[in-house]
C-alpha positions as CSV (number, residue, x, y, z in Angstrom):
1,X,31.0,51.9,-113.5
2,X,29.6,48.3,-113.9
3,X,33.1,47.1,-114.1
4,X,34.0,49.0,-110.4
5,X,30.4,47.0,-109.5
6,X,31.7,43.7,-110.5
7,X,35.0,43.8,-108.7
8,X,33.4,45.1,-105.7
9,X,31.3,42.1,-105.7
10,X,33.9,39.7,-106.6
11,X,36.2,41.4,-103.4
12,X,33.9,41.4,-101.0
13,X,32.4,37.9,-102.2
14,X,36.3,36.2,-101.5
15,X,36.5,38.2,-98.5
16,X,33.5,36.7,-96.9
17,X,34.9,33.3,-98.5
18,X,37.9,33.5,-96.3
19,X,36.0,35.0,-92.8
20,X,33.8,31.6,-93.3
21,X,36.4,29.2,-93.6
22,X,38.9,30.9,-91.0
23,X,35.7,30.9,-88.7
24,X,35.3,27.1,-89.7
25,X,39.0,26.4,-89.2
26,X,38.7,28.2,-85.4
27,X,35.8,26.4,-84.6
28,X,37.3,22.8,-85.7
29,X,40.3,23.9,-83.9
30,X,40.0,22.2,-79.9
31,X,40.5,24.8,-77.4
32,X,43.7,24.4,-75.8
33,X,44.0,23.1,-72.1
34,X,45.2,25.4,-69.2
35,X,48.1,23.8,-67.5
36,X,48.1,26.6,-64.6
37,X,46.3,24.2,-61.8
38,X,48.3,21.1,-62.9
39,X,51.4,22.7,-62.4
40,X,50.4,24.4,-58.9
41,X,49.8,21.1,-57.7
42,X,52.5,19.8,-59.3
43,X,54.4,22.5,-57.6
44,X,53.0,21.6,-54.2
45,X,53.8,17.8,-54.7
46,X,57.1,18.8,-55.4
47,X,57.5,20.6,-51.9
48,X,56.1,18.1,-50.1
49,X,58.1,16.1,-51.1
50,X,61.3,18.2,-50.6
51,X,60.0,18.4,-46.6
52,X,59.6,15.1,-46.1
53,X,62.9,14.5,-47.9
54,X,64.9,17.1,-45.5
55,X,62.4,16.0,-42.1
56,X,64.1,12.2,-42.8
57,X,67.1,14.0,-43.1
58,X,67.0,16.7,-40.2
59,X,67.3,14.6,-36.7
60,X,66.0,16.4,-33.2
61,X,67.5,17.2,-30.0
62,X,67.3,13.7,-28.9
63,X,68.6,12.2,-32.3
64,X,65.5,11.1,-33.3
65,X,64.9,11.8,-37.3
66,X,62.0,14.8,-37.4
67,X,60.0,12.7,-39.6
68,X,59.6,10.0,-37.6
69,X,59.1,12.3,-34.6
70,X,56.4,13.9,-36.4
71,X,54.8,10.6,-38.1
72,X,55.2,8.8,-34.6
73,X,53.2,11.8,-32.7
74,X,50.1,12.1,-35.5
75,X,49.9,8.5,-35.2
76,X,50.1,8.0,-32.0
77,X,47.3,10.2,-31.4
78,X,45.2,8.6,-34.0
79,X,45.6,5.9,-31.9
80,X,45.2,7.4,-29.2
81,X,41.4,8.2,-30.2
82,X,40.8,5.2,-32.0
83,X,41.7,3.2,-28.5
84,X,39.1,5.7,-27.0
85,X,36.7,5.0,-29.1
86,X,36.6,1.3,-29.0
87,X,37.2,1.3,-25.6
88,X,34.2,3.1,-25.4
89,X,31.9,0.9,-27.6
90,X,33.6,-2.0,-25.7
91,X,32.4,-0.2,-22.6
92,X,28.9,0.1,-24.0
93,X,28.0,-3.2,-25.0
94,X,30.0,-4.3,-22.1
95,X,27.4,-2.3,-19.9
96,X,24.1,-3.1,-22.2
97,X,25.2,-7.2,-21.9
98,X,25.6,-6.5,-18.4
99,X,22.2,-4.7,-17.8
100,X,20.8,-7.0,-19.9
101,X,21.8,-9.2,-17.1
102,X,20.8,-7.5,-14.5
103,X,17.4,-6.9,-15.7
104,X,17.1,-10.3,-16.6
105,X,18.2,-11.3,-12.6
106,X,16.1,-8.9,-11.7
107,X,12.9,-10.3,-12.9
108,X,14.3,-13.5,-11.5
109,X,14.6,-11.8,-8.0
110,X,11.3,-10.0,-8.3
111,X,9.4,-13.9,-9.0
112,X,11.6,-15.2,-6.3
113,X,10.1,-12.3,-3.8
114,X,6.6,-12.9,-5.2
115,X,7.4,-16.4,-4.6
116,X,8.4,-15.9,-1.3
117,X,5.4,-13.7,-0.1
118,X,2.7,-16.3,-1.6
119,X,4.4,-19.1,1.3
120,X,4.6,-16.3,3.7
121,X,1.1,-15.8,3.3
122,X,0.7,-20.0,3.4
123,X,2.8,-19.8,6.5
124,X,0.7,-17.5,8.1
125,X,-2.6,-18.7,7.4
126,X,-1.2,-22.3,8.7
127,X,0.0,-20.5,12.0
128,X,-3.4,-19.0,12.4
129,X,-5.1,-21.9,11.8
130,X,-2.6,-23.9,14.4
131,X,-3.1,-21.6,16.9
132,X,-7.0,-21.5,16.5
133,X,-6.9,-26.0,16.4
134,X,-4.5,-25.5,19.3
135,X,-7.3,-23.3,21.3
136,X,-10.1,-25.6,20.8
137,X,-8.2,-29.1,21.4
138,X,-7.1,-26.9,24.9
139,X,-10.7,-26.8,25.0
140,X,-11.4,-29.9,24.6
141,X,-9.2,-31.2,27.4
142,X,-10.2,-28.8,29.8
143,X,-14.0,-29.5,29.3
144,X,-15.5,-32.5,31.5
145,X,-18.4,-32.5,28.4
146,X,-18.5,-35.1,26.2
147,X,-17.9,-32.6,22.2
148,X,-17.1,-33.1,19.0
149,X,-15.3,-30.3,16.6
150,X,-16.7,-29.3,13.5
151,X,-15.4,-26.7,11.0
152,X,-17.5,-23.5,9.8
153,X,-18.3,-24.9,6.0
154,X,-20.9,-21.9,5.3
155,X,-23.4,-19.6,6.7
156,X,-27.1,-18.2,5.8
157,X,-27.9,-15.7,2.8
158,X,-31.0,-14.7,4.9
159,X,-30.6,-11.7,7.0
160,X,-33.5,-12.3,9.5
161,X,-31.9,-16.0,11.1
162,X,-28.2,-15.7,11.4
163,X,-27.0,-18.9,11.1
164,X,-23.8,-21.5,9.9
165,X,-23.2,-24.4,8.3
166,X,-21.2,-26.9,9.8
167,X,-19.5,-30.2,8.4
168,X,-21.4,-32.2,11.5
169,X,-24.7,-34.2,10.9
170,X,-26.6,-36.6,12.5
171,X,-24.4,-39.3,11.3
172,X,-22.2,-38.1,13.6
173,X,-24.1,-37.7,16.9
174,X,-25.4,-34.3,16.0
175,X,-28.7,-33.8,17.6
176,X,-31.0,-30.1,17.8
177,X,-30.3,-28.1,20.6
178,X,-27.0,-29.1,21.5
179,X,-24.9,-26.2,22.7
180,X,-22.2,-25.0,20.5
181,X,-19.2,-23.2,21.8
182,X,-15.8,-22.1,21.0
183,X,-12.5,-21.2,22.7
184,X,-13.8,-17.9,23.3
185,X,-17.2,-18.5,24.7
186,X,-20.8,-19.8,23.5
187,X,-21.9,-19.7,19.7
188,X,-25.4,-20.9,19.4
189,X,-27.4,-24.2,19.1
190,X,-28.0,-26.7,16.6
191,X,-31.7,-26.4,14.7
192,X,-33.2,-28.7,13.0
193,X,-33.3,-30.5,10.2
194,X,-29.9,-31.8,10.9
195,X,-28.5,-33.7,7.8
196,X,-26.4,-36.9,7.8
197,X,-23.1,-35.0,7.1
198,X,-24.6,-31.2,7.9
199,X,-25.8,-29.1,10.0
200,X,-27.5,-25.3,11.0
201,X,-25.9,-23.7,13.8
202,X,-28.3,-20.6,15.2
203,X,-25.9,-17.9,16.5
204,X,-26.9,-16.3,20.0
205,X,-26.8,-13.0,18.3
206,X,-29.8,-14.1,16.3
207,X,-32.9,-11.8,17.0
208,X,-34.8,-15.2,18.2
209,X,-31.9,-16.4,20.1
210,X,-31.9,-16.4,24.1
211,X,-29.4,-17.8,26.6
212,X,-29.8,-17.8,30.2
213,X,-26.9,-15.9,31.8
214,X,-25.8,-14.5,35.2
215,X,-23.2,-11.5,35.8
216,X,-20.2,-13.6,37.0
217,X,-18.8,-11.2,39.8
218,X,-22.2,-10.1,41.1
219,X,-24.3,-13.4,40.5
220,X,-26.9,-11.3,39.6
221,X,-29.3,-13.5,36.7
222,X,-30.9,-12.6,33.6
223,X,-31.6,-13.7,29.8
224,X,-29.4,-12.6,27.2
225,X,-31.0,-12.1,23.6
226,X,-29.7,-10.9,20.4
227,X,-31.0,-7.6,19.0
228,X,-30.2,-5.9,15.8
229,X,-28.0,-3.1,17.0
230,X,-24.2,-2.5,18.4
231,X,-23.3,-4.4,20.4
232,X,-25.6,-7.1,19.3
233,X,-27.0,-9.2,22.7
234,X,-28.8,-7.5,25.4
235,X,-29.6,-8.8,29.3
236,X,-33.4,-8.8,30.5
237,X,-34.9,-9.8,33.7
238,X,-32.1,-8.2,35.3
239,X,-32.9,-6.1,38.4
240,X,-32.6,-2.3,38.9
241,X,-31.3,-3.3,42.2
242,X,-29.2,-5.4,40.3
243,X,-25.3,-5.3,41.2
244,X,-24.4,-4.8,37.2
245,X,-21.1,-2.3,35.7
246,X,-19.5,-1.8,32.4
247,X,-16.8,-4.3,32.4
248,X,-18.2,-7.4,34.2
249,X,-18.4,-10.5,32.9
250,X,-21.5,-12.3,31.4
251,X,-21.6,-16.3,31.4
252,X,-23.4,-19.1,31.0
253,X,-26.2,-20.1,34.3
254,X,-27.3,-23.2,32.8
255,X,-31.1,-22.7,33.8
256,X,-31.4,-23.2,29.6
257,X,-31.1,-26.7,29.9
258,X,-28.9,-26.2,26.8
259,X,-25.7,-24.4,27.2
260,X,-23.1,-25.2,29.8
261,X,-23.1,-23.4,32.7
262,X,-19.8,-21.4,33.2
263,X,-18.9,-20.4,29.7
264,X,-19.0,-17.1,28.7
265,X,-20.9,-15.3,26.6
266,X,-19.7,-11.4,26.7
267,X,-18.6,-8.8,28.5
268,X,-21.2,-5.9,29.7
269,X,-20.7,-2.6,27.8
270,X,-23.1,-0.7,29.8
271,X,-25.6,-0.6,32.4
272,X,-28.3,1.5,33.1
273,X,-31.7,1.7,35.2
274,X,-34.3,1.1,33.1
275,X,-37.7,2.7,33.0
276,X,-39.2,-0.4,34.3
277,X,-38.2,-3.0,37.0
278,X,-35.1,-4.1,34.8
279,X,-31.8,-2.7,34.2
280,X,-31.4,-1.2,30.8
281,X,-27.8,-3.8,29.9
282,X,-26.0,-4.2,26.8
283,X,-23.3,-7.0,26.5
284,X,-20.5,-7.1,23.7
285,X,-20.2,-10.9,22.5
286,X,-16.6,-12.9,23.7
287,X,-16.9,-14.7,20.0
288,X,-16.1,-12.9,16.7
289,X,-18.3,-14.3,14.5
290,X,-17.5,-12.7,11.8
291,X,-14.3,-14.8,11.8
292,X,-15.4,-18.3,13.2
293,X,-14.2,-21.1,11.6
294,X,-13.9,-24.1,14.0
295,X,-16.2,-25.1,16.6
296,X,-17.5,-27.7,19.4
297,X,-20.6,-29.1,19.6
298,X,-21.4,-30.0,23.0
299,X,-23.1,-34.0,22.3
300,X,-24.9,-33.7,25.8
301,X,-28.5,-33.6,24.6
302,X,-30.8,-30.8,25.8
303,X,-32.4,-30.8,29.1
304,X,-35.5,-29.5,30.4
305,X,-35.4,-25.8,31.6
306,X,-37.8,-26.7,34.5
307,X,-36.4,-27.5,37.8
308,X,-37.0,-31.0,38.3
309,X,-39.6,-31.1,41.6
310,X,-39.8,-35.1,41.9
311,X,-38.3,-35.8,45.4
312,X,-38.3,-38.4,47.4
313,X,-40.8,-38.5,51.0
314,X,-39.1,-38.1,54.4
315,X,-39.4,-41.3,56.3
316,X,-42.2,-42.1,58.4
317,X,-44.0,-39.4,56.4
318,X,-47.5,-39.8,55.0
């Protein structure tokens, strides 16, 4: 029994022996590679090339080989969209140079125009201005008075005297209470101080202004004086029996001793009777002051408003 034991042992000991090293033997053995994809694309290589071979061979209906047909027509349409799309990329930087160009004329157009309104603008202004130098030299010719023209240089901060500055002084013949008038009609007075170079101007709209005036169609007299309202001037001492309208024309009388008699200092807006003995009249001013510039001082000094009485006896009279 130990004997069957023993070769049991020994058996099964040699047997194991052998399942190791076959089991060693497989595992240094390197699996062995599968041909089956090398040879299907061998396969497909092979008719391929047998197409291509019969294609050179095989010529069409116009005797023209098939391959070349065939090669001729894919690559002639591989062309054909590689010329389309660098035709098209030509065509876009063609069209980004170009609006690079246009932008860049435009902004040249757009400082020419800018350009071109700033003189317009010059232009203008120097037309105004001509035409307003042209109004008061015809001014100046038409006028028998002696006058001198001065330009508007500034006017007064304080609202209760409305005055202007003018580039006129005494070193030029400027004296107060010389009449100042413009193409439209009369502008004020000159008050004093007057400087060498400079003077004040006091506007007939100011509320301490007054100006003797007469309605030019009916004669009829009065005192124009500025008030603070709209219009700004008002006529006193003028008659309820008066022979006033909307519409007529107010000038100068004279009986001031300071402004010329004739030149006009509005037109009346309306006309009422007054409570009193004196038409209720308001007169719209012929001068925009808000836009004077140029002016003429009248260099006739100022009279006395008193009518001179001094005459000469009859003869033979005591």
């Amino acid at each position: 029994m130990l004997n069957c034991n023993a070769e049991f042992t020994i058996h099964f000991s040699i047997q194991h022996s052998a399942f190791s090293i076959a089991n060693a033997v497989i595992e240094l053995t390197p699996p062995r590679p599968s041909y089956r994809p090398r040879t299907g694309y061998l396969f497909l290589a092979v008719m391929v090339g047998h197409l291509i071979l019969i294609s050179a061979q095989v010529q069409s209906k116009a005797g023209v080989p098939v391959l070349e047909a065939l090669t001729f027509g894919v690559f002639s349409r591989v062309q054909l969209g590689a010329s389309g799309f660098f035709r098209g990329i030509g065509g876009t930087w063609g069209n980004y140079v170009a609006l690079r160009g246009v932008r860049s004329e435009n902004e040249t157009l757009r400082q020419q125009v800018s350009d071109l309104q700033v003189r317009l603008q010059e232009q203008r202004a120097l037309a105004v201005r001509a035409n307003q130098l042209q109004s008061l030299l015809n001014l100046k010719e038409t006028t028998t008075l002696p006058t001198l023209a001065a330009e508007v240089i500034g006017g007064n901060p304080n609202s209760g005297l409305l005055t202007v500055t003018i580039d006129r002084g005494s070193a030029d013949g400027v004296q107060p209470d010389m009449a100042v008038i413009a193409p439209q009609g009369v502008v004020g007075r000159i008050i004093g101080p007057v400087a060498s170079r400079a003077s004040r101007v006091q506007l007939i709209i100011d509320r301490n202004a007054a100006v003797g005036a007469i309605v030019e169609r009916s004669r009829a007299g009065g005192m124009v004086i500025g008030v603070e309202g709209d219009p700004p001037l008002r006529m006193d001492l003028a008659s309820n029996l008066a022979d006033v309208v909307a519409g007529d024309v107010v000038v100068a009388s004279g009986v001031d001793g300071i402004f010329p008699k004739g030149f006009v200092i509005g037109t009346v807006e309306r006309s009422e009777r007054g409570k009193n003995l004196y038409r209720d009249i308001t007169v719209r001013p012929a001068v925009n002051f808000s836009g004077l510039e140029e002016v003429l001082i009248v260099l006739s000094p100022a009279r006395s408003a008193q009518p001179e009485e001094a005459s000469k006896p009859r003869e033979g009279a005591k």
